[in-house]
C-alpha positions in Angstrom: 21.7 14.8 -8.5 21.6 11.5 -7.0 23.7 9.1 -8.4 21.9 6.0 -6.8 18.4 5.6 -5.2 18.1 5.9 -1.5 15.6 4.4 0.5 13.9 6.6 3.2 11.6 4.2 5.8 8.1 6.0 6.7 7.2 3.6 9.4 9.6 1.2 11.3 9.2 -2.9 9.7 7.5 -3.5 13.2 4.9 -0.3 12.2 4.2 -1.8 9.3 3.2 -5.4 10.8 1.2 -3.7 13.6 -0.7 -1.5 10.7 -1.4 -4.8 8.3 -2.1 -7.1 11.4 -4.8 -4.2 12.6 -6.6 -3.9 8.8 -6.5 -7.8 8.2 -3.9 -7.7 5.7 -0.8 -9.1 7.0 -1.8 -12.6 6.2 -2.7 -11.8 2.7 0.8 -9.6 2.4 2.6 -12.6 4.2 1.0 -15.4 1.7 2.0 -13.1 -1.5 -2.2 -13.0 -1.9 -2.3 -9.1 -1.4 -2.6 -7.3 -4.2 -2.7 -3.5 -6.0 -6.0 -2.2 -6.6 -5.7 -0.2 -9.4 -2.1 -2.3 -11.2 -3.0 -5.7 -9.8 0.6 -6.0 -9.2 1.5 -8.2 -6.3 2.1 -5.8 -2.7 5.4 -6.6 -1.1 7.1 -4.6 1.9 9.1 -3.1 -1.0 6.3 -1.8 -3.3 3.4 -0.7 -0.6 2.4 2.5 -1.4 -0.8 3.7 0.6 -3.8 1.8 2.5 -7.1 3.9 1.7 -10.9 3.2 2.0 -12.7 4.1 -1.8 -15.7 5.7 -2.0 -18.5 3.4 -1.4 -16.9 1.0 0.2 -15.9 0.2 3.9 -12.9 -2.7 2.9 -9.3 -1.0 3.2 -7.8 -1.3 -0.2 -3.9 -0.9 -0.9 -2.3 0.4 -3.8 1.4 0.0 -4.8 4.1 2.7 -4.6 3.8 3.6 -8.6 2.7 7.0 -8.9 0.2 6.7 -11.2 -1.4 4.3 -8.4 -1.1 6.8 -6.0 -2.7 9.3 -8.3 -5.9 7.7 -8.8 -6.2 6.7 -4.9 -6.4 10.4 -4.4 -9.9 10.5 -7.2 -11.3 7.4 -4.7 -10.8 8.7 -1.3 -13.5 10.9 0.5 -12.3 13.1 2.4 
């Protein structure tokens, strides 16, 4: 067992700019304006969890890195 959290990167910091900055939500991240769609919990670098389109809807939406975010992203998505 682990005895303290790691922290394993899925995109370099630069990715992750590039990736906001392409979608129209690095301002918003930037400005502390970007928000969880499901928790409403402020996104930070440290909490993002996914970017996804919902059904319906052609807006990218972001949800945190809690699982139970992620979880209901995966009833919203279309694949």
């Amino acid at each position: 067992m682990f005895s303290e959290r790691r922290r394993l990167p899925v995109f370099e910091e630069k990715d992750f700019h590039d990736i906001l900055q392409k979608v129209g939500l690095l301002k918003k991240i930037e400005a502390g304006k970007l928000f969880c769609s499901k928790c409403e919990i402020k996104i930070t670098k440290e909490n993002f969890g996914a970017l996804y389109i919902p059904k319906g809807s052609e807006d990218v939406a972001v949800v945190c890195n809690r699982s139970d975010c992620l979880r209901l992203i995966a009833e919203d998505i279309e694949l």
